[in-house]
N, C-alpha and C positions, 0 to 999 in steps of 0.2 A: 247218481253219479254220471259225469259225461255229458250233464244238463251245460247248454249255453246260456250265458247272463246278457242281456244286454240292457243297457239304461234307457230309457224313452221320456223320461221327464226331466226338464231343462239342459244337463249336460249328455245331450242324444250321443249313440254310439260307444258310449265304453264300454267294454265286454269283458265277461270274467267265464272260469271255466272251474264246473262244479265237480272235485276229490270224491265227497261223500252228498248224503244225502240233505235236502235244506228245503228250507221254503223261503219264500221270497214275499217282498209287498209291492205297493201298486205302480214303484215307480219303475219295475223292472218287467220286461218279456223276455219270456225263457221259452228253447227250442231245443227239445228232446231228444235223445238219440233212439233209434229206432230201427228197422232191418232194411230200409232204404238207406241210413244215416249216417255216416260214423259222430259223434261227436266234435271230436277237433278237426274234423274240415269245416261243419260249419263254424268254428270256434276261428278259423281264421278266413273264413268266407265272410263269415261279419265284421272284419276290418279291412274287409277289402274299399277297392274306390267305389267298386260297384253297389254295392250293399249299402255305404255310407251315404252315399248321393241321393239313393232310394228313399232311405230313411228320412232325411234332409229333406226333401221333397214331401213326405206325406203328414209334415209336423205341422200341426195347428197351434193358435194361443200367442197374444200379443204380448204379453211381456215374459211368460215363460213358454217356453218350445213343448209339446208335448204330442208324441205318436201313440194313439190308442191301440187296444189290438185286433178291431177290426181294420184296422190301416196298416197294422203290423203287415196282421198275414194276404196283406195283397204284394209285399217282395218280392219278387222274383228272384232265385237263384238255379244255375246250371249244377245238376245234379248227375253226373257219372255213374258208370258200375262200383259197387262197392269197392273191388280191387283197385279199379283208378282214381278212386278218393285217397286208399290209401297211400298209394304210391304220390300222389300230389301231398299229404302231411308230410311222408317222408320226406319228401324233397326240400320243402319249405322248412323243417327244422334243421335240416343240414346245414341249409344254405343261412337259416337266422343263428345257426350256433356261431358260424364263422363271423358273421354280423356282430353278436353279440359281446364276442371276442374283443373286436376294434371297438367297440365302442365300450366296453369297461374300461381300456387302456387307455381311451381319451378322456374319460372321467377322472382316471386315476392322474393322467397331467394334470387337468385341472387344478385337481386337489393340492398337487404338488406347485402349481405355479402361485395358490392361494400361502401356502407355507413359507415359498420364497417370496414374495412380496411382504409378507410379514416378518421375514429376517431381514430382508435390506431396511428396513422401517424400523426395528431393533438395534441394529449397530447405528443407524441413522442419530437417533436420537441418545443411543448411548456415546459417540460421538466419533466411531470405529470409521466413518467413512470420510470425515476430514483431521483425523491424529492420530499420530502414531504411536503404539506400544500403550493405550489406555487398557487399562487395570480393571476388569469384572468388579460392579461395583462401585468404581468411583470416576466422578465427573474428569472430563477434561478440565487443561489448566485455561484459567477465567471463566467459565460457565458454573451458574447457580442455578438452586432451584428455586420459582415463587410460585403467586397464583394469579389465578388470573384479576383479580384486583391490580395486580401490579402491573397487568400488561393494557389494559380497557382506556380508552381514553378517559381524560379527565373532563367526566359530563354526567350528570344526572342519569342519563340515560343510557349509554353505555354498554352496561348490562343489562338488556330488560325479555321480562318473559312479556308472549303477547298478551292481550287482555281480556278480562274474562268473558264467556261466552254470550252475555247476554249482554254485551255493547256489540256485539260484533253477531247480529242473528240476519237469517236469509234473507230477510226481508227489507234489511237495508242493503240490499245487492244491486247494482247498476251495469246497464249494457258497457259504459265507458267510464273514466275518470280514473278514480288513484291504485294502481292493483293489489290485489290482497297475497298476499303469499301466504302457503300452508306448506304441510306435508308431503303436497304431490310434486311442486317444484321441487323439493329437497332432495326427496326419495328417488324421483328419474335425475335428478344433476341437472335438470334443466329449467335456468330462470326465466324463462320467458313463455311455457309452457302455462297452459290454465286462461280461463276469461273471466273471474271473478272481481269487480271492483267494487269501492264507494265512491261518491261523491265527496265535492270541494268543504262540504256540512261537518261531515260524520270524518275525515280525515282531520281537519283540523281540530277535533273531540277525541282521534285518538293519535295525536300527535307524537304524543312518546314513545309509538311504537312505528314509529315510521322508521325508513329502510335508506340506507345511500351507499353508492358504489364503493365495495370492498370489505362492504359489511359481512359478518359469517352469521348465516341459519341453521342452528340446529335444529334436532328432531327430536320430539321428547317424549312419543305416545307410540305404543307399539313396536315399530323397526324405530326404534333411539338410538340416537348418537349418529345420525347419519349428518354429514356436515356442504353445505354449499354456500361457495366464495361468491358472491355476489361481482359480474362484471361492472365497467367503468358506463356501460351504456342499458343499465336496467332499468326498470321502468319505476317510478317514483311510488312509492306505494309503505304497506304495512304489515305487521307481518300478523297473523291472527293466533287462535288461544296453545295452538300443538305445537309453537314454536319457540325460541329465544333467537334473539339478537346478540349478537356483541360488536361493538366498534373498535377495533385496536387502534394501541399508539403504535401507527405504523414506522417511527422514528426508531423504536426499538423492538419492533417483535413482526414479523410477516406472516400477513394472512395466510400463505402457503404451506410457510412452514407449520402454524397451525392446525390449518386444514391434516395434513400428514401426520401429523402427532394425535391428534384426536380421534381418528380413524384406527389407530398401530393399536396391536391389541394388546398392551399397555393399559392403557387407558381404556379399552372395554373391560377388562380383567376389573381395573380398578372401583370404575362406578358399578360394576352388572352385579354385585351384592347388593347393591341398595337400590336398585331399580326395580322391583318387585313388586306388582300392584296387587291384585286382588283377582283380576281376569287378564291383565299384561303387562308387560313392563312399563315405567313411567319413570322420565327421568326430570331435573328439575333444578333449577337455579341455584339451590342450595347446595345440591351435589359438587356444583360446575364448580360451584367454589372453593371446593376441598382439596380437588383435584393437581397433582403437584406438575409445573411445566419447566422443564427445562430450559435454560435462557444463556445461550451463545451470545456474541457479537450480534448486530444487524449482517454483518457482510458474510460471517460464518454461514448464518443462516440459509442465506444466500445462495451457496456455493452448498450447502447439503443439501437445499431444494434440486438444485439441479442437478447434483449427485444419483436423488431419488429417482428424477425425471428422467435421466439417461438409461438409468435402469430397468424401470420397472414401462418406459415404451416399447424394449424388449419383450416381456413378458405379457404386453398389449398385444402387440402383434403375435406371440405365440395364441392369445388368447382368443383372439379372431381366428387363427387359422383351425383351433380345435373345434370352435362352435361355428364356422363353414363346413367340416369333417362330420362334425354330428349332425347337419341340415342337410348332409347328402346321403348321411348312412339310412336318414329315415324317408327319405324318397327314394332310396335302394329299396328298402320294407316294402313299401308302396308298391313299386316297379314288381319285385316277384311278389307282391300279392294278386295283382294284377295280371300279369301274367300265367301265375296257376291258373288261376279261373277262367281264364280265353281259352286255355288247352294246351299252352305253349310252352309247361314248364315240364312235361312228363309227355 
């Protein structure tokens, strides 16, 4: 008990603080308390800057970090009279409970502003945000439900998932030409992101799964259902095996409002029964297709996208301002860890 943890292979510096008694394996070095010691000072001596920098410093190993323990214990740390140790934990828990404090109540907005963006996306599409006096349960007057068959252009290709993995292997990879879209564009929001292409050969081989401005990507292996609206100035390319495509008839249905409806958790409720793989979830064409979409006017739509957008930039900007509050609370941590250990807190 009172034993410190700290990790030394690949993810160096995390520390843990030992309740009862344990034993440990090789990726971990542990630092005892003892009658020079207290325990939780070194327990927060080891996240300090000073400690971590140290550490940082004596990691060996090219593709994984690793601090042995004869590099461990060449650390240096400032060791005080027992009494001044304690009085520096006190201080530092005082001072992180208040911490602690502020920062569960910016978690707790969070959660709350996750809540509210998923009510405005609720009445949205139930149809609460352009009609009045609509009825739990049923549509607005003129809006129907289809699928998306009804909405996809009329094209072969239209709906298509990418193709299978072994037209599309590393090794037809090129420094330049047609780009490939997967997962990582989708999942950061950003299509221009990644350097993966083919060549003028192997695009026109997989032709039918090529991409054009205002196409939707979804995601379909692991984080599914993540959706990205293709801009007017993307880069000509294809999408590969973890993705689907869809081209709407933009004459009657907008990518946007799409986009919004796909994401409301509606329609995560809806597919996330059948997305169940075996090691993750896995979603899939067949799905896409069962799935019931609501279908306003084109101009209706319109005027709910940016119903959505009026609102929920709001709730962007609260959400920056929560996640700048938690990037300062934890250089606060930093600052009075920091400062115990110079002598400046006690």
């Amino acid at each position: 008990p009172n034993t410190v943890l700290v990790t030394c292979i690949g993810n160096l510096g995390r520390t843990g603080f030992l309740k009862k008694e344990a034993a440990f394996n090789q990726q971990i070095n542990a630092i005892l308390e003892n009658n020079k010691l207290i325990g939780k000072y070194i327990f927060y001596q080891a996240q300090s800057p000073s400690f971590r920098n140290q550490l940082e410093k004596l990691a060996t190993g090219t593709t994984v970090s690793i601090v042995n323990k004869k590099n461990f214990e060449t650390i240096e740390i400032p060791i005080p009279p027992l009494e001044t140790q304690q009085a520096i934990v006190s201080k530092i828990e005082e001072l992180f409970s208040e911490l602690d404090k502020g920062i569960a109540e910016l978690k707790t907005a969070q959660q709350q502003l996750k809540t509210y963006r998923q009510s405005v996306l609720k009445s949205a599409f139930e149809g609460k945000l352009t009609n009045d006096n609509v009825k739990d349960g049923e549509l607005p007057d003129g809006w129907e439900m289809v699928l998306i068959t009804d909405l996809a252009e009329k094209d072969k290709n239209s709906l298509k998932a990418g193709p299978f993995g072994s037209s599309l292997k590393k090794e037809f990879y090129t420094p330049s030409g047609y780009k490939i879209y997967g997962q990582e564009q989708v999942i950061s929001g950003n299509p221009y992101y990644g350097d993966y292409y083919i060549n003028e050969k192997k695009f026109q081989e997989l032709y039918s799964c090529r991409v054009k401005p205002l196409d939707i990507l979804i995601s379909l292996v692991g984080t599914v259902g993540k959706v990205l609206l293709l801009p007017h100035n993307c880069e000509e390319g294809i999408i590969n095996p973890r993705l689907i495509k869809i081209s709407l008839n933009k004459d009657i249905y907008s990518p946007q409002f799409f986009k919004y409806y796909f994401e409301s958790s509606y329609v995560k409720s809806f597919y996330k029964a059948e997305t169940r793989g075996t090691t993750m979830d896995v979603l899939n064409l067949g799905i896409i297709k069962t799935i019931p979409f609501p279908k306003p006017s084109i101009v209706e739509q319109h005027q709910i996208v940016q119903e959505i957008e009026s609102r929920l930039s709001v709730a962007d900007k609260m959400e920056q301002s929560i996640q700048e509050s938690l990037q300062k609370a934890e250089a606060l941590r930093q600052s009075i860890l920091k400062k115990a250990f110079c002598g400046e807190l006690v």
